[in-house]
DRENDREN-806539 format. One record per residue (C-alpha): residue in one letter; residue number from 1; x negated, z negated, y. Coordinates in nm, 2 decimals. Last residue first. Layout:
N
resn	resi	xx	zz	yy
A	NUM	X	Z	Y
...
END
This chain:
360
resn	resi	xx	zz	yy
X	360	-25.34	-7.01	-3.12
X	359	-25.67	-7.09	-3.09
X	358	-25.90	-7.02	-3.44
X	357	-26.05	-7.33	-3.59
X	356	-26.47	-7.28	-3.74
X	355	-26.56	-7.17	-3.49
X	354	-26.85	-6.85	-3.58
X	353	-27.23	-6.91	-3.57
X	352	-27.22	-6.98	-3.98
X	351	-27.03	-6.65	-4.07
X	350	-27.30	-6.43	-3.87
X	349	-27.14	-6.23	-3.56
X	348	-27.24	-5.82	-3.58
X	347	-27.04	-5.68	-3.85
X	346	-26.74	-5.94	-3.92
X	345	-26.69	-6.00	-3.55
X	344	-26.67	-5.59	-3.49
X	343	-26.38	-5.53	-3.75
X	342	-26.16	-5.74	-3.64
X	341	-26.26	-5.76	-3.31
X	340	-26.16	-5.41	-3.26
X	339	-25.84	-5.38	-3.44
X	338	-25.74	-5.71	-3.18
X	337	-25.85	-5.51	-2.90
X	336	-25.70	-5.21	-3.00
X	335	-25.34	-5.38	-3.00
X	334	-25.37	-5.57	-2.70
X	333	-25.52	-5.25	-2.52
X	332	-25.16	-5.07	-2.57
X	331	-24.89	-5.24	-2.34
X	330	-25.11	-5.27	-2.07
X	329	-25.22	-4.87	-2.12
X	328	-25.58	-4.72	-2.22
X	327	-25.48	-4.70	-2.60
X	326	-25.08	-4.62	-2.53
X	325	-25.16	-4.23	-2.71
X	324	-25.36	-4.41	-2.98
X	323	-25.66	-4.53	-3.09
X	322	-25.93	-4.48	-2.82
X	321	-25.65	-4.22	-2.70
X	320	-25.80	-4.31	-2.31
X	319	-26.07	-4.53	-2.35
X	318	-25.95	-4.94	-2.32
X	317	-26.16	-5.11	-2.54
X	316	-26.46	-5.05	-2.67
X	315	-26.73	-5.19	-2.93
X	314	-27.06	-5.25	-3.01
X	313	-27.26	-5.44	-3.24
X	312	-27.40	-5.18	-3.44
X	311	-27.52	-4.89	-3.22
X	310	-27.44	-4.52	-3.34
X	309	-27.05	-4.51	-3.47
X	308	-26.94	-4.77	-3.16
X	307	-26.64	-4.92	-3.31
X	306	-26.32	-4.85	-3.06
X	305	-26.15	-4.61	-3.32
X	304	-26.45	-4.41	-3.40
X	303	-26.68	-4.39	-3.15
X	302	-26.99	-4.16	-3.02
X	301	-26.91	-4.29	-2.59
X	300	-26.92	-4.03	-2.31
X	299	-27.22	-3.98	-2.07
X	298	-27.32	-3.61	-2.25
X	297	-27.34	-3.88	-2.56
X	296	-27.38	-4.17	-2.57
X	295	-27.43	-4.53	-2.78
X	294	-27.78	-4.44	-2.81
X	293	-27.90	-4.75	-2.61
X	292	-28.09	-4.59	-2.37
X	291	-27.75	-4.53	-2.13
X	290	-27.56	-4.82	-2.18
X	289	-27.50	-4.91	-1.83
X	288	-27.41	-4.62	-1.71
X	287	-27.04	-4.63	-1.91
X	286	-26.83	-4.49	-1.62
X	285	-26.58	-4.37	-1.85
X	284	-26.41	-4.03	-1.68
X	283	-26.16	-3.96	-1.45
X	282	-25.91	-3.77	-1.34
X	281	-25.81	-3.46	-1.13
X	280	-25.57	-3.58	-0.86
X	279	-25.82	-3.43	-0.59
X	278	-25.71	-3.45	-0.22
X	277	-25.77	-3.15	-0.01
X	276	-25.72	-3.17	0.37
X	275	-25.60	-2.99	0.63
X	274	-25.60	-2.65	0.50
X	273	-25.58	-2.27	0.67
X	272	-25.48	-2.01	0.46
X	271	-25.57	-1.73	0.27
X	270	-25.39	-1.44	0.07
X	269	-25.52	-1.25	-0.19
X	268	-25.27	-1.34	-0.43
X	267	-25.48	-1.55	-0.63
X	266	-25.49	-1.81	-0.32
X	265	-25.80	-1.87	-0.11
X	264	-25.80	-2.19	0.06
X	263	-25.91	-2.21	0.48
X	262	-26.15	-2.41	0.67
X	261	-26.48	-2.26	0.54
X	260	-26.42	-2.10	0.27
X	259	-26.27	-2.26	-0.01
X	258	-26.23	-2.05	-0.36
X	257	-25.98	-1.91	-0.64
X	256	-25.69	-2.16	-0.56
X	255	-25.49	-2.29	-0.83
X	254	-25.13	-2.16	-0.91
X	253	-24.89	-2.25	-0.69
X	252	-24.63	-2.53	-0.64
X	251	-24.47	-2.61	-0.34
X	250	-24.40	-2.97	-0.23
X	249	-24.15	-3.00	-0.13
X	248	-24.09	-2.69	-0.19
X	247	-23.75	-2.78	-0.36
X	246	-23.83	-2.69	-0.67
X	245	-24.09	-2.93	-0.66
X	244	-23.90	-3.18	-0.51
X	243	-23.61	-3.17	-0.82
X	242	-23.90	-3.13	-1.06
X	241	-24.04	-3.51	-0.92
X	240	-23.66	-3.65	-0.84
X	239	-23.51	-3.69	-1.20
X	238	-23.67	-4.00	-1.32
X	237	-24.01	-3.76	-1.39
X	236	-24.28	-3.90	-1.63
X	235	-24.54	-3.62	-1.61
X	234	-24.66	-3.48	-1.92
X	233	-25.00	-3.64	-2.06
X	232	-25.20	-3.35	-2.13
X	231	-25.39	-3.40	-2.48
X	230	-25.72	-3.60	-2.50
X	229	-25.99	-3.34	-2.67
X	228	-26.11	-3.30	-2.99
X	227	-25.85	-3.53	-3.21
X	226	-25.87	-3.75	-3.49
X	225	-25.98	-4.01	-3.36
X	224	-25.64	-4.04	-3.15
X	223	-25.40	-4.06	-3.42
X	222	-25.36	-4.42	-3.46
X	221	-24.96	-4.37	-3.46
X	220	-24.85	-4.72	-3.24
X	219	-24.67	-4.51	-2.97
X	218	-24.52	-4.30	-3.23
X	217	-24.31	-4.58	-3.39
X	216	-24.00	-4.37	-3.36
X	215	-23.85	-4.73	-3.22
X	214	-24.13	-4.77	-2.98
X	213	-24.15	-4.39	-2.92
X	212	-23.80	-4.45	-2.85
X	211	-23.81	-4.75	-2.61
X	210	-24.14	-4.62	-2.42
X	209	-23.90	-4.29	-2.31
X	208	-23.67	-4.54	-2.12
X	207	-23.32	-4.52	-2.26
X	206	-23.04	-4.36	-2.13
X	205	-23.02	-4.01	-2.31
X	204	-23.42	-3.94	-2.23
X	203	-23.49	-4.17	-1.96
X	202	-23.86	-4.09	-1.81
X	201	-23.78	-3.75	-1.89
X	200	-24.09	-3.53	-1.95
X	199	-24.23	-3.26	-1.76
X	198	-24.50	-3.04	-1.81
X	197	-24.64	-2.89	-1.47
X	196	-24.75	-2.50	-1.52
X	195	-25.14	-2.45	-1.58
X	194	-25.41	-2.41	-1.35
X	193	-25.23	-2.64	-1.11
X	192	-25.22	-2.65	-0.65
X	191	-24.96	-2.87	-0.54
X	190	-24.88	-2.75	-0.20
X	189	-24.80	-3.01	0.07
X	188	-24.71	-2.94	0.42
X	187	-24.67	-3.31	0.55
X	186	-24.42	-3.59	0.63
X	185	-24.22	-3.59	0.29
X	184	-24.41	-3.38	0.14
X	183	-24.70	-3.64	0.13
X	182	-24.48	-3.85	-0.15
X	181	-24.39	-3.57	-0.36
X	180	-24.80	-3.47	-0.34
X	179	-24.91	-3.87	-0.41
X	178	-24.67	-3.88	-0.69
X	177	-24.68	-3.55	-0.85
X	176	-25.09	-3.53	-0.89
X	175	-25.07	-3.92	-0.97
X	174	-24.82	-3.82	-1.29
X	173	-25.00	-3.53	-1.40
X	172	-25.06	-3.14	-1.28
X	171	-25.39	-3.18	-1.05
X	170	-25.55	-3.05	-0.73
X	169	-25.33	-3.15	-0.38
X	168	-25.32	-2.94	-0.09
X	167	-25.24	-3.05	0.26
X	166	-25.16	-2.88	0.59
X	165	-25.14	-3.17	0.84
X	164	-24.76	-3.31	1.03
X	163	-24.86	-3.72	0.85
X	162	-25.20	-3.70	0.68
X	161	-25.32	-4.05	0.79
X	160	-25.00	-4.21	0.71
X	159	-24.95	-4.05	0.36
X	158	-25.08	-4.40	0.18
X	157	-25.40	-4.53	-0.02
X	156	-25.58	-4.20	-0.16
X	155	-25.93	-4.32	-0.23
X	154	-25.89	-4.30	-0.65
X	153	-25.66	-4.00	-0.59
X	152	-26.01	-3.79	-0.51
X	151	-26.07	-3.74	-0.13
X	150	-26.17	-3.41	0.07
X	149	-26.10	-3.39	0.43
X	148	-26.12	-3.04	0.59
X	147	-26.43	-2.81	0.65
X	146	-26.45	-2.77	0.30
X	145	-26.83	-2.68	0.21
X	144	-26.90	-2.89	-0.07
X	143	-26.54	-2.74	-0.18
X	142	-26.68	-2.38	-0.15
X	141	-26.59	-2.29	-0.54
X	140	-26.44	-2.59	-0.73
X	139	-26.68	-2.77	-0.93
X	138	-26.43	-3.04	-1.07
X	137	-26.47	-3.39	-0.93
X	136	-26.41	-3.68	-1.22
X	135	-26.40	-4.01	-1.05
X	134	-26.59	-4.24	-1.26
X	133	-26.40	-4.60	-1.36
X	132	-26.07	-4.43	-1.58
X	131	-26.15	-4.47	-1.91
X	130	-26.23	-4.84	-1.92
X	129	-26.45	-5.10	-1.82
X	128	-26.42	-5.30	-2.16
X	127	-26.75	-5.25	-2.34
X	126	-26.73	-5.49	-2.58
X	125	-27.10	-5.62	-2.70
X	124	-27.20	-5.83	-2.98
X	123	-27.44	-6.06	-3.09
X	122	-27.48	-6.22	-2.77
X	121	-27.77	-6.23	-2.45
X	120	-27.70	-6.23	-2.07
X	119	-27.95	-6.16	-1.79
X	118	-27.93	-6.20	-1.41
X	117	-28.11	-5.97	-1.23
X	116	-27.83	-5.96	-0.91
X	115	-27.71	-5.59	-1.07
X	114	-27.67	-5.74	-1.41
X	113	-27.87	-5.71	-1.72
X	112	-27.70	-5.77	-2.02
X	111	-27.93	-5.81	-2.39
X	110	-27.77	-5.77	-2.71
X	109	-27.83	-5.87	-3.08
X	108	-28.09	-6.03	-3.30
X	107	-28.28	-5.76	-3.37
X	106	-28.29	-5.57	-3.07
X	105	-28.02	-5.43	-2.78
X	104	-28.04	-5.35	-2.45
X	103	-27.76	-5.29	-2.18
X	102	-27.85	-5.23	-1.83
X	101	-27.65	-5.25	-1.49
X	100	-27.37	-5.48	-1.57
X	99	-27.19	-5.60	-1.26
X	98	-27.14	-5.95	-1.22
X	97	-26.92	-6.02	-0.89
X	96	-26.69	-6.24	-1.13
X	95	-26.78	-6.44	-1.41
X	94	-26.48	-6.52	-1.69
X	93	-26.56	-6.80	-1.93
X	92	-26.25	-6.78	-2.17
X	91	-25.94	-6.99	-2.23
X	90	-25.76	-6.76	-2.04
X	89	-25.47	-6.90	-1.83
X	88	-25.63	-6.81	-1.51
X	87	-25.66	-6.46	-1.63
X	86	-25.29	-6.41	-1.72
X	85	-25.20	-6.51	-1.40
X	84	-25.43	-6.33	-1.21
X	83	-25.32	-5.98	-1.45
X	82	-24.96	-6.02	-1.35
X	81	-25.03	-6.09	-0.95
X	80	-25.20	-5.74	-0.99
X	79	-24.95	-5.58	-1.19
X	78	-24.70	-5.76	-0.92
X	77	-24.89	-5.53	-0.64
X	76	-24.89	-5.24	-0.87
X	75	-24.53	-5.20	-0.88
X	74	-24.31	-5.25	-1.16
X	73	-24.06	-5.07	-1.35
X	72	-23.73	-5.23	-1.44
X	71	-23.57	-5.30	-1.76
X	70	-23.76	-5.63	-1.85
X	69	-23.63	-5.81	-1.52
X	68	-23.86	-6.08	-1.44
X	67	-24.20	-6.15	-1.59
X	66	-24.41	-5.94	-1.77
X	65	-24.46	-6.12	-2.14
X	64	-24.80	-6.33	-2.17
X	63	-24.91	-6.38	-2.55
X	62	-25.09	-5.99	-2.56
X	61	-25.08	-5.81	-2.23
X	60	-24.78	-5.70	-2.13
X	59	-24.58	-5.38	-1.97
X	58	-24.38	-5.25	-2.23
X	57	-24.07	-5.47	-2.12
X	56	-24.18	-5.46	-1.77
X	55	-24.10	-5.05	-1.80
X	54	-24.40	-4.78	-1.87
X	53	-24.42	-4.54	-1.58
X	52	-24.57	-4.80	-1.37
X	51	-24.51	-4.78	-0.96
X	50	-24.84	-4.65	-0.78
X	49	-24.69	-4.68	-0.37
X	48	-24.98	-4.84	-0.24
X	47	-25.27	-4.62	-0.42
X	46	-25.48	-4.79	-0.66
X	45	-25.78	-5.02	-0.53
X	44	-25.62	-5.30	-0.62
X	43	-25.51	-5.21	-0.98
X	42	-25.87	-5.15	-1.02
X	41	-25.97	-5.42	-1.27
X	40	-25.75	-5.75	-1.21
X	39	-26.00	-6.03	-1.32
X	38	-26.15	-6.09	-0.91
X	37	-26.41	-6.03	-0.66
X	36	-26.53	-5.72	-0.85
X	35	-26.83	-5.65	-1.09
X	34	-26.65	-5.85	-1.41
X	33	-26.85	-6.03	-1.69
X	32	-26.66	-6.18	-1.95
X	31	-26.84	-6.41	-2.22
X	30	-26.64	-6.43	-2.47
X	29	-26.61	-6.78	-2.75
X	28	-26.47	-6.72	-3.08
X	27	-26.16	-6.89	-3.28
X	26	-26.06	-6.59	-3.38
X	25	-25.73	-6.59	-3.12
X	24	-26.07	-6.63	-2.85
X	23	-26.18	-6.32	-2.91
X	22	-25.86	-6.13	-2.93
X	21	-25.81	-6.28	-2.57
X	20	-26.13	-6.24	-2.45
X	19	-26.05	-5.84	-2.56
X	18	-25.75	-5.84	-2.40
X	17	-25.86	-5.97	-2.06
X	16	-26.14	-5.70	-2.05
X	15	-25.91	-5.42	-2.10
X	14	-25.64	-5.55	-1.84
X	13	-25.95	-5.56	-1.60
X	12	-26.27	-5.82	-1.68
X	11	-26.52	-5.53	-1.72
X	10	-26.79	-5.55	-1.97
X	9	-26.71	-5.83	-2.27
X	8	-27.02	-6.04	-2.40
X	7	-26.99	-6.15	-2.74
X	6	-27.02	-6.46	-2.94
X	5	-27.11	-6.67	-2.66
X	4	-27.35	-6.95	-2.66
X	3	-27.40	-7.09	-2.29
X	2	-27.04	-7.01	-2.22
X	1	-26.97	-7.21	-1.89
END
């Protein structure tokens, strides 16, 4: 039990794991507190079929390669079994069911408040739970009225329950063109975009795309402060996605001007009768717990590069182009963590409560 810690890491996913683990390679004790069951974040809870785009090779958390065959892509059941493993090897104090509910912070540091009243305290705070914990639900005209089903991705499981129904699915990235390829395969599926669907080959000339930005060294350009707005991540296609799509199965059309009822309205005029709508439209950062603190704004973190620009003390891991285009990937929360602690430790953890012998 970590009666002392040094910081207190939020969310005990592959974000969470990597930041213990930077803490600890400085010879510092975490304190991780996870809301679910287990360490695994919300691989669980992803839909069965989720296979990575990245291969086992750029798969990994820092010190722990991906087992088996580095060439190969793997499903979300072994990044489950992955992130258990790597867990129960942590040297770090990991409490499970312990979901933060308030953050507070005075002179000498930082107060966590869970959801069972049970209160934390450390110098420093690493919010960990991600970019991708809040459905985000676009206002779509008549869609509190849909007569049909209405899921996001994050509650899509399998096509079993949709098999021989009308279905559209919202959304132009990878889940978007899983789940609707998938679907077509035992349903009417339309893929319903504002924009056209960028593809991108998942083996340009051979070679897994995460081989040459590796080489190019563009996976590791810290670029992502410096822009506005996330870019579109193309859609990883291993040469059957655009093949379906062209297909019709599923069709592609441009985005529907309203529900009514029962029935979409396409830009043509036309309307028609849906099933079911399923929403492959993103998410946000479910930071709630720090609202009061400062640290946000319109609900989304004021950072620069994983330091918290408003509250001393904290830090993130994990947001989406947090540092980089791999920032909110297993292959890339190693790196920010490590940036992170760097730079966090030195700010809000006085020399003399520090150990003294880092752990290799």
């Amino acid at each position: 039990m970590t009666e002392d810690p040094h910081a207190i890491v939020l969310g005990g996913g592959q974000s969470g794991l990597a930041a213990a683990y930077a803490l600890r390679a400085k010879g510092l004790r975490p304190l991780v507190l996870e809301a679910g069951p287990e360490p695994v974040g919300s691989w669980p809870r992803y839909y069965d079929s989720l296979t990575l785009f990245s291969p086992a090779r750029y798969s990994s958390l820092p010190g722990c390669p991906f087992p088996g065959d580095p060439e190969r892509y793997p499903h979300r059941d072994e990044v489950v079994a992955y992130l258990r493993r790597y867990a129960a090897a942590l040297d770090a104090d990991i409490r499970t069911r312990h979901r933060a509910t308030a953050v507070t912070r005075d002179r000498d540091g930082f107060t966590v408040r869970t959801e069972h009243g049970d209160t934390f305290a450390a110098p420093a705070v690493i919010a960990a739970t991600g970019g991708f914990s809040q459905p985000r639900i676009p206002a779509l005209p008549g869609l509190d009225g849909f007569a049909g089903t209405v899921l996001h991705s994050s509650q899509y499981r399998n096509p079993a329950p949709f098999a021989g129904q009308r279905v559209i699915v919202v959304g132009a990235g990878n889940s978007a063109v899983q789940i609707a390829a998938e679907l077509a395969e035992q349903s009417r599926v339309t893929l319903a975009t504002r924009a056209p669907i960028r593809f991108a080959p998942q083996r340009p000339l051979g070679r897994d795309a995460h081989w040459w930005t590796a080489v190019l060294g563009l996976d590791h350009l810290p670029v992502g402060h410096l822009l506005s707005a996330p870019p579109a991540t193309p859609v990883a296609d291993p040469g059957r996605y655009r093949a379906a799509i062209a297909a019709g199965r599923p069709d592609q059309r441009r985005m529907f001007t309203r529900i009514e009822g029962d029935s979409v309205c396409w830009p043509d005029g036309t309307r028609e009768r849906a099933d079911a709508v399923i929403l492959a439209t993103g998410f946000r950062p479910g930071l709630s717990y720090l609202d009061g603190t400062g640290a946000l704004r319109d609900g989304l973190p004021v950072q620069r590069k994983g330091l918290s620009t408003t509250v001393p003390g904290l830090g993130y891991v994990g947001l989406e182009w947090q540092r980089s285009f791999a920032s909110a990937t297993l292959r890339g929360v190693g790196r920010d963590a490590a940036y992170l602690v760097d730079r966090l430790i030195d700010t809000a953890v006085p020399a003399r409560r520090r150990c003294c012998q880092p752990v290799s």
